[in-house]
VEXKE-977199 format. One record per residue (C-alpha): z negated, y, x. Coordinates in Angstrom, 1 decimal. Example, Ala and Ser with C-alpha at 12.3 -4.5 7.8 and 13.67 -1.06 7.14 Angstrom:
BEGIN
{{-7.8, -4.5, 12.3}}
{{-7.1, -1.1, 13.7}}
end
This chain:
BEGIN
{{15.2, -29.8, 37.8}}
{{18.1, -32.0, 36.1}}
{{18.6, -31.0, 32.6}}
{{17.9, -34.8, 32.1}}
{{14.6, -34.2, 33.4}}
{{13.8, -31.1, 31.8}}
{{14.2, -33.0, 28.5}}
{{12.3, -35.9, 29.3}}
{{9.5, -33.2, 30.4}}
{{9.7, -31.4, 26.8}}
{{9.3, -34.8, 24.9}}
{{6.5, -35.5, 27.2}}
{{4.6, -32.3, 26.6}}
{{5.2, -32.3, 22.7}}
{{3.7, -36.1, 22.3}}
{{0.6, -36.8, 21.9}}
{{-0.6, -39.0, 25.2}}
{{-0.2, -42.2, 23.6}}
{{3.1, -41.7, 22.5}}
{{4.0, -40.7, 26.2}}
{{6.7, -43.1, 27.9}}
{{5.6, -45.9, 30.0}}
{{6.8, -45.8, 33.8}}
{{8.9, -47.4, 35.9}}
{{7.0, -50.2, 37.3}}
{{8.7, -53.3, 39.8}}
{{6.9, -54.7, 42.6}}
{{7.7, -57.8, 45.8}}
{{6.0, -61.0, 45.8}}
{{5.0, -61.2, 49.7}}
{{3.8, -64.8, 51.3}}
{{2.4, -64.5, 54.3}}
{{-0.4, -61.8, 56.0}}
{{0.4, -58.5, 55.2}}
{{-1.6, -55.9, 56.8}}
{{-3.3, -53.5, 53.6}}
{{-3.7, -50.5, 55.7}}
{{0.1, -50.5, 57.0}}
{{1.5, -51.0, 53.3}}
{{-0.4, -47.8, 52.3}}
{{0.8, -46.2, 55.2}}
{{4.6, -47.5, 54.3}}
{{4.1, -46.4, 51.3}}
{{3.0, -42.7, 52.0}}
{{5.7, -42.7, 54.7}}
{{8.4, -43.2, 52.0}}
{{6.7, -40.4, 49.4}}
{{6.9, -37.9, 52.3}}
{{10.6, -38.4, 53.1}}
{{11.9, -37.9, 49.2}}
{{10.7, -34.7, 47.6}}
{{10.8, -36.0, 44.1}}
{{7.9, -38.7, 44.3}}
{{5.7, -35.6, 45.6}}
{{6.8, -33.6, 42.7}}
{{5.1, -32.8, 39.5}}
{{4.9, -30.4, 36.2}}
{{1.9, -27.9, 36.2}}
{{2.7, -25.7, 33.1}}
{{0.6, -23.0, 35.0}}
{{3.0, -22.8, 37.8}}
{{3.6, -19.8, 39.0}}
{{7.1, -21.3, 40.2}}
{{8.3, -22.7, 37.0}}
{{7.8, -26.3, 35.6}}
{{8.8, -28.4, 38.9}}
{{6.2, -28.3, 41.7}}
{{6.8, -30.2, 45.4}}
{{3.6, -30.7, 47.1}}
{{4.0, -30.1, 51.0}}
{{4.8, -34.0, 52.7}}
{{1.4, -33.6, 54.9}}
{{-0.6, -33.5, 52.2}}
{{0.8, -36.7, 50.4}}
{{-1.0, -39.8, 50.9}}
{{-0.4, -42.5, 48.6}}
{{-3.7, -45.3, 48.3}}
{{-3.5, -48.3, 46.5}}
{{-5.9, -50.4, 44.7}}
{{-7.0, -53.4, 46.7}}
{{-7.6, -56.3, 44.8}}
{{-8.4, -59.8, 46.5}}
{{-8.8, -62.7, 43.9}}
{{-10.0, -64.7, 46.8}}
{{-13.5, -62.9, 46.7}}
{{-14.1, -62.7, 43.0}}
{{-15.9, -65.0, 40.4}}
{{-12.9, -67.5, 39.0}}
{{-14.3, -66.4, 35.4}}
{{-13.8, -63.0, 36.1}}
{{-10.1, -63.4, 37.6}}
{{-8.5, -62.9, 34.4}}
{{-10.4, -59.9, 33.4}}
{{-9.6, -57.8, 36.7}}
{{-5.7, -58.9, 36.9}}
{{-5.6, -57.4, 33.4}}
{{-7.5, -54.1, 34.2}}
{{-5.0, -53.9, 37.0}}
{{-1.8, -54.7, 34.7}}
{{-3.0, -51.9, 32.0}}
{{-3.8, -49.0, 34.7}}
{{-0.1, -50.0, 35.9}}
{{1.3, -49.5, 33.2}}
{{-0.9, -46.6, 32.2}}
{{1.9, -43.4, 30.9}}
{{1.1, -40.4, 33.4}}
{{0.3, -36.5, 33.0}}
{{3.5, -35.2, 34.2}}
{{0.6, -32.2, 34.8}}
{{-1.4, -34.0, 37.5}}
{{-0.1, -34.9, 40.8}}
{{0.6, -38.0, 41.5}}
{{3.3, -39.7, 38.9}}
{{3.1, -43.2, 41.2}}
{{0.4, -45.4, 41.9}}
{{0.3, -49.0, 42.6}}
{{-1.9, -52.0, 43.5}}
{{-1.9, -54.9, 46.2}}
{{-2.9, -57.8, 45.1}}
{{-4.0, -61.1, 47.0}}
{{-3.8, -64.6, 44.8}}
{{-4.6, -67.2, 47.3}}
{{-4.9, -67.1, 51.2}}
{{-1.1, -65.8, 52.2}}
{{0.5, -65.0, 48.4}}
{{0.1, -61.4, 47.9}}
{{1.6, -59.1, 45.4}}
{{2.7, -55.7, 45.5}}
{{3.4, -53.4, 42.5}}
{{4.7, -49.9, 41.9}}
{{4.7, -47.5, 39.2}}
{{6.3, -44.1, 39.4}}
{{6.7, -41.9, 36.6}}
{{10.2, -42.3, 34.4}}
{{10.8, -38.2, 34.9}}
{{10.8, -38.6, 38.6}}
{{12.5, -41.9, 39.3}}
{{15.2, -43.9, 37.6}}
{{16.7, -47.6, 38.0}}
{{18.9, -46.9, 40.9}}
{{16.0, -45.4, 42.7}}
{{14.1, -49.0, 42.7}}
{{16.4, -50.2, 45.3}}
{{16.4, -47.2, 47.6}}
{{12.7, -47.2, 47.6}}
{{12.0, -50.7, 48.2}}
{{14.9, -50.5, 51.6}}
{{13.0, -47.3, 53.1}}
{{9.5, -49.0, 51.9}}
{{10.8, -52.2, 54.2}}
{{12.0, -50.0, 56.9}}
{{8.7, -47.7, 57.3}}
{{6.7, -50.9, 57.7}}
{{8.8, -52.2, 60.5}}
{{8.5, -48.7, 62.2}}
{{4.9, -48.6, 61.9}}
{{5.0, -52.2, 63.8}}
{{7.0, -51.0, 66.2}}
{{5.4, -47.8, 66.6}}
{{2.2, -47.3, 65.3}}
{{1.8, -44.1, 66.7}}
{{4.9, -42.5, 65.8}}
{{4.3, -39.6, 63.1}}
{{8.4, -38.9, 62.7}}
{{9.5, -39.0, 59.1}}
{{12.4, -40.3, 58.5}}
{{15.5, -38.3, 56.6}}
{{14.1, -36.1, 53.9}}
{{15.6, -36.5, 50.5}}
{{15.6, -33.2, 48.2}}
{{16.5, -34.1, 44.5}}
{{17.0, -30.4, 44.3}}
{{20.3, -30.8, 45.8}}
{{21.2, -32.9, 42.7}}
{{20.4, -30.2, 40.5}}
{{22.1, -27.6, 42.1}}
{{25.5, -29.5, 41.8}}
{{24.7, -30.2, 38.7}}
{{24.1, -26.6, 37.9}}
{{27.6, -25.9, 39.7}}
{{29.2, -28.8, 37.7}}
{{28.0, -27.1, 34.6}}
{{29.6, -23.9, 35.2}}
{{32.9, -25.3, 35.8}}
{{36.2, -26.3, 34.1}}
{{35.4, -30.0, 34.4}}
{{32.2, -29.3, 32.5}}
{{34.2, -27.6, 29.5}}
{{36.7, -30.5, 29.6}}
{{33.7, -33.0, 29.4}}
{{32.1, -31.4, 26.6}}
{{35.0, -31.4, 24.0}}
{{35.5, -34.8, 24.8}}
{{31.8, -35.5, 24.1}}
{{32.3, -33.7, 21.0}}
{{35.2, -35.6, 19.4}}
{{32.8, -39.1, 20.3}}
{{29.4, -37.9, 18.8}}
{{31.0, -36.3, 15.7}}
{{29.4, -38.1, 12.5}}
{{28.5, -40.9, 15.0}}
{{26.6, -39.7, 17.8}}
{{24.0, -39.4, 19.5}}
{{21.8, -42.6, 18.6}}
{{24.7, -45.2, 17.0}}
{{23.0, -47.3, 14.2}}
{{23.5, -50.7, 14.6}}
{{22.5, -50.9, 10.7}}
{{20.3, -53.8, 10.8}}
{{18.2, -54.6, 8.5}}
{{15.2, -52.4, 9.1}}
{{11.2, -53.4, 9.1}}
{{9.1, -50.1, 7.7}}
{{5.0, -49.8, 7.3}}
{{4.1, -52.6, 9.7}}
{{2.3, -52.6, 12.4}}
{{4.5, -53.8, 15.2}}
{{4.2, -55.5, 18.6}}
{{6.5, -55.7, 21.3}}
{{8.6, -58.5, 21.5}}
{{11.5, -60.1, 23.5}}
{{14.4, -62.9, 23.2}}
{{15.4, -64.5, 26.6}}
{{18.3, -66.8, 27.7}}
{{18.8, -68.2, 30.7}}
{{22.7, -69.8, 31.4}}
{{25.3, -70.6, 34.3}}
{{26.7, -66.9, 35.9}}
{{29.8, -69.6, 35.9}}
{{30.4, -69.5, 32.9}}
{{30.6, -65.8, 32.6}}
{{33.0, -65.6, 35.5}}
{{35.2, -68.0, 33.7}}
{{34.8, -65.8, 30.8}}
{{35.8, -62.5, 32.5}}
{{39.2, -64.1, 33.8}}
{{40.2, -65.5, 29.9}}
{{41.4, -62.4, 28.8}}
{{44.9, -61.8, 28.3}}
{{44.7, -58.2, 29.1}}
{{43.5, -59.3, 32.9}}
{{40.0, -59.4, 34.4}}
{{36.9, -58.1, 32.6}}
{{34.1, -56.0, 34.3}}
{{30.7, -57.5, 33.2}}
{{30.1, -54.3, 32.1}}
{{32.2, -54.2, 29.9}}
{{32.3, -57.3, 28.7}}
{{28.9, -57.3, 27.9}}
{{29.4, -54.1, 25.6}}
{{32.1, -56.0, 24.2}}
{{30.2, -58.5, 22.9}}
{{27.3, -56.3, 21.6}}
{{29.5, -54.2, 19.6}}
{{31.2, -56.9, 18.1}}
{{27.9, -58.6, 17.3}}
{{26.8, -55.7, 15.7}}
{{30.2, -56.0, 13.5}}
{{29.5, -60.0, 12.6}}
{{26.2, -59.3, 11.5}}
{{26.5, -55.8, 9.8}}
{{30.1, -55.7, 8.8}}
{{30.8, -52.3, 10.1}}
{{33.8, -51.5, 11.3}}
{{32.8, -49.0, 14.0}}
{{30.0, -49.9, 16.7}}
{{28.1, -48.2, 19.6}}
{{25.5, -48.6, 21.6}}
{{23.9, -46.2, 24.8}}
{{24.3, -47.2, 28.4}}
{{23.1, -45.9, 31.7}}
{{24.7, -43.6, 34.8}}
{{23.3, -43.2, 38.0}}
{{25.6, -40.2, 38.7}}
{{24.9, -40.5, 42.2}}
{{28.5, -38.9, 43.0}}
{{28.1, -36.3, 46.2}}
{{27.3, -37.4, 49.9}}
{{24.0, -38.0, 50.1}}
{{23.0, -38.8, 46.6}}
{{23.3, -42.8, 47.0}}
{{19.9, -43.2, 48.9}}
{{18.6, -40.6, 46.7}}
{{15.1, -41.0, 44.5}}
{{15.2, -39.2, 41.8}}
{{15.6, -38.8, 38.1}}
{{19.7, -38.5, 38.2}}
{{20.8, -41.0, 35.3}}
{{22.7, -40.1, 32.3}}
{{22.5, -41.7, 28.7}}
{{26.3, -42.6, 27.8}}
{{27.6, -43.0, 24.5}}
{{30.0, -45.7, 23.8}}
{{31.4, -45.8, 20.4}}
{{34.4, -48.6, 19.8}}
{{36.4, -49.2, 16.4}}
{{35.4, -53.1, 15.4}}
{{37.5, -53.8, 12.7}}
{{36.8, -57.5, 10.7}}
{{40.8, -58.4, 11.5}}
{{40.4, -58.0, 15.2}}
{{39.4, -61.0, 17.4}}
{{37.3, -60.4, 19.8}}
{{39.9, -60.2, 23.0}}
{{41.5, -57.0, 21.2}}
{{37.9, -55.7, 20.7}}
{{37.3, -56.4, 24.7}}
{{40.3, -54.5, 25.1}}
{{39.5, -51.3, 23.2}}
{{35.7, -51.4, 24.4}}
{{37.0, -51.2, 28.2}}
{{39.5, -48.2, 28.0}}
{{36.5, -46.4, 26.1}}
{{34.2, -47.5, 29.0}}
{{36.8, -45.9, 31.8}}
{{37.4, -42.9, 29.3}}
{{33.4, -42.1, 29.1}}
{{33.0, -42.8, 32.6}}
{{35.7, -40.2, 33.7}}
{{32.8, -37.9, 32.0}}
{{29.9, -39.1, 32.3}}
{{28.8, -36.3, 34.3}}
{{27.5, -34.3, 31.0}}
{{24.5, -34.2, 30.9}}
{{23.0, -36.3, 27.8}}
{{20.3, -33.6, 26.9}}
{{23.0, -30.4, 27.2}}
{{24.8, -32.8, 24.5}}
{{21.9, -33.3, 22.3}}
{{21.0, -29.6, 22.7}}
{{24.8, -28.3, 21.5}}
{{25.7, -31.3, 19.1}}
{{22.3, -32.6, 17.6}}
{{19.3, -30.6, 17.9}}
{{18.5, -31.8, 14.5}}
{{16.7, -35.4, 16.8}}
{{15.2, -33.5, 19.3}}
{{12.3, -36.6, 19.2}}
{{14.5, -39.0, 19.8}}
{{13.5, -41.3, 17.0}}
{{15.7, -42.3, 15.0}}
{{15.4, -44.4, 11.7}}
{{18.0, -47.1, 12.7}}
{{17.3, -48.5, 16.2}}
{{20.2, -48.3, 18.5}}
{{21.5, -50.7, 21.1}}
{{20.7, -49.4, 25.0}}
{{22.4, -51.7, 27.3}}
{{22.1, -52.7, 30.9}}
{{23.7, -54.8, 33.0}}
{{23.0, -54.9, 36.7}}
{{22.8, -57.6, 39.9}}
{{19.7, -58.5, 41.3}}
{{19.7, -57.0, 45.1}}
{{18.1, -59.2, 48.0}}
{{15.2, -58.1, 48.8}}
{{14.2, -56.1, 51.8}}
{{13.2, -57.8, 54.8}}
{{9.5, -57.4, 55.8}}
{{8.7, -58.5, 59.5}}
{{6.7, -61.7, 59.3}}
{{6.9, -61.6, 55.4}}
{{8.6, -64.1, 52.8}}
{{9.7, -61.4, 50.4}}
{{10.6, -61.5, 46.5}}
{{11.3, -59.2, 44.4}}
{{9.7, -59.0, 40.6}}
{{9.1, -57.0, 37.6}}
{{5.6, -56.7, 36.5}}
{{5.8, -56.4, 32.4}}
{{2.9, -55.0, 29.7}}
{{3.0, -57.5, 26.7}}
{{3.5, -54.3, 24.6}}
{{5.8, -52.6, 26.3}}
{{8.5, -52.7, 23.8}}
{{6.2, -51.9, 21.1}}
{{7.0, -48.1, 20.1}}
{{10.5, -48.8, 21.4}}
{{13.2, -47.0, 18.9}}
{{16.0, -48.9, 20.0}}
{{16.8, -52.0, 21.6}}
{{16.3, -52.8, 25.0}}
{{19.3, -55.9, 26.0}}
{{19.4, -56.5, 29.7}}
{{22.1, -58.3, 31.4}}
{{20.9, -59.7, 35.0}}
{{22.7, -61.6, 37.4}}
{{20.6, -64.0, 40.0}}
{{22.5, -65.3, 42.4}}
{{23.7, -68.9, 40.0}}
{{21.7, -67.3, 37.5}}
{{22.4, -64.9, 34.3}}
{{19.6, -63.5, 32.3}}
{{20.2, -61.7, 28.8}}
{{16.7, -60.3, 27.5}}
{{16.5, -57.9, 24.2}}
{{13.7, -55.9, 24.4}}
{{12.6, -54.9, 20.6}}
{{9.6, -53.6, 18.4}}
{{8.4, -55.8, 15.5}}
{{7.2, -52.7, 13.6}}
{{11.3, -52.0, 12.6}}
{{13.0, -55.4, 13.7}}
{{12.2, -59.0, 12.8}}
{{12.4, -61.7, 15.0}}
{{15.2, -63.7, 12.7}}
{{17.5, -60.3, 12.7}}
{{17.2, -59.7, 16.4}}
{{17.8, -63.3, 17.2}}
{{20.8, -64.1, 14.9}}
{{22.7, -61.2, 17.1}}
{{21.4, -62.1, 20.4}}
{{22.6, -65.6, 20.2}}
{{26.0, -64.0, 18.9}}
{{26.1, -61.7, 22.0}}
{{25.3, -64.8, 24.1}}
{{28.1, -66.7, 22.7}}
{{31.1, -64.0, 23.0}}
{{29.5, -63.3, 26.8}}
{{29.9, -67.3, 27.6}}
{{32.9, -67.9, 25.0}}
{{35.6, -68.6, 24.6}}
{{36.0, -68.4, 20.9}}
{{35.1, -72.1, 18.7}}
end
């Protein structure tokens, strides 16, 4: 196991199972006549050939908490539902009986931590949706799942008989370099760096907010929809050359987070798919890290010079990003070990919408199948940057129960205008 993943399991055990956190779930919009029986078969094809979605956590182990089940003993069923056949009253009803035991948290005791159902809307619109357990799959592993999904469905066309797994995928081999990396010099080096960047600031940044307490919260989310033109145009204005949207959309968080606040230092947490040996980049897993960004945001600064400082601390954290988030909190801040802060943070992320996989026969898109409440417990907030093709998305993901709707709007629509700019 990761040490990632062996803190994500702690946190799991020591909640109660309501408190657990909710899966990964995305899913494909398929048009057309898929064939049930061949998609569970996919499906179970693509469980075998990567260790981690046939592991799980007994606490009785005898072999300690991680536990592989053997590949020919993994079948993966999902819930047929065809709309088509039931009462139009009762539609409603069953769609959201599906939704909930989607988004259901798992046991990370009971084998398995995926599950999914197929659902049929009209005579050739179909949808498929996935959940896999957050300790065993992270973001990047949605993209690698959904390719070898495609390509086990096209071999079982092509040869129905043929019982070959494809390549197996061990995320044990992640852990032992990480175990290695650990030991070493570059590990050492990474740490004192950490160290100087958490100290009196670290690991959860406050955004400092003005804070909701004793309500009962729901989830909640802001959503803008713009040009991705006018970002480009925005990440070539700089005088200090071309902007990664990565980083410029942490440079206009941060300095949100100063307009509204007036602090002169900001931070916020973003992900790592640490995916860095051969082999690891068609990998499913739980590899990601938690990086902290912490930038100075003084009031004098305009916001180019604040771009400027957020991107060298982006290329300096990312030189060690490697450090493992939980080794950090256990060494620097085992004061939070529940990871709840009082002050919500910021997690950003900002990613490209793939093409989807081809399916023989299929129209295929891809989607993300979302829980009204699933940003309802949520101790920080969630701000998603998305790019569609012409297309950008910015969502912020928050809970009413500590944020109201005014406070995460007036910095949203900030963040939008420094991400679209330039400067009125």
């Amino acid at each position: 196991m990761s040490r990632n993943q062996i803190g994500r399991l702690a946190i799991a055990r020591a909640s109660q199972k309501g408190r657990r956190r909710r899966p990964v779930t995305f899913g494909l919009q398929l048009k057309g006549h898929p064939d049930p029986k061949l998609i569970q078969r996919a499906l179970t094809e693509v469980a075998r050939q990567h260790a981690a979605l046939r592991t799980y956590f007994p606490s009785t182990s005898a072999y300690g908490w991680a536990q592989c089940v053997d590949k020919e003993h993994v079948a993966w069923t999902v819930e047929v539902l065809d709309m088509c056949e039931i009462p139009e009253k009762e539609r409603w009803a069953a769609r959201e009986h599906a939704n909930r035991s989607l988004h259901k948290p798992f046991d990370p005791e009971q084998f398995p931590l995926f599950r999914g159902h197929l659902i049929r809307e009209e005579t050739d619109d179909w949808e498929l949706a996935v959940s896999v357990d957050h300790a065993i799959f992270d973001g990047a592993s949605v993209q690698v799942f959904l390719e070898d999904l495609a390509d086990a469905y096209w071999r079982l066309i092509v040869e129905p008989a043929d019982t070959h797994v494809a390549q197996i995928y061990d995320q044990s081999e992640f852990s032992e370099y990480e175990h290695e990396w650990l030991a070493g010099p570059e590990a050492a080096a990474a740490f004192d760096y950490w160290k100087n960047i958490w100290t009196d600031f670290g690991p959860f940044p406050a955004t400092r907010l003005p804070v909701q307490s004793g309500r009962t919260g729901v989830g909640a989310e802001w959503k803008a929809v713009f040009p991705a033109q006018q970002v480009r145009e925005r990440q070539r204005s700089f005088p200090h050359g071309h902007l990664s949207l990565s980083a410029l959309a942490a440079s206009a968080v941060v300095t949100a987070l100063r307009d509204v606040t007036g602090q002169h230092e900001s931070g916020l947490l973003y992900p790592s798919s640490r995916r860095y040996f051969e082999g690891s980049e068609r990998m499913i897993g739980y590899l990601n890290n938690r990086v902290l960004l912490r930038v100075e945001t003084p009031a004098t600064d305009d916001f180019p010079k604040i771009a400027d400082r957020t991107r060298t601390a982006m290329l300096e954290s990312l030189e060690h990003d490697m450090m493992p988030f939980e080794v950090l909190l256990e060494r620097l801040a085992p004061q939070v070990p529940d990871r709840s802060p009082k002050d919500p943070y910021v997690h950003l992320n900002v990613a490209t919408t793939q093409p989807p996989p081809t399916f023989p026969g299929l129209q295929v898109r891809s989607f993300w199948p979302q829980e009204a409440t699933a940003f309802k417990d949520l101790p920080w907030i969630s701000v998603d940057l998305d790019i569609d093709g012409e297309c950008m998305v910015l969502q912020a993901g928050y809970s009413t129960a500590r944020l109201a709707h005014e406070t995460v709007a007036e910095l949203m629509n900030r963040v939008l205008a420094y991400l679209t700019g330039p400067e009125k």
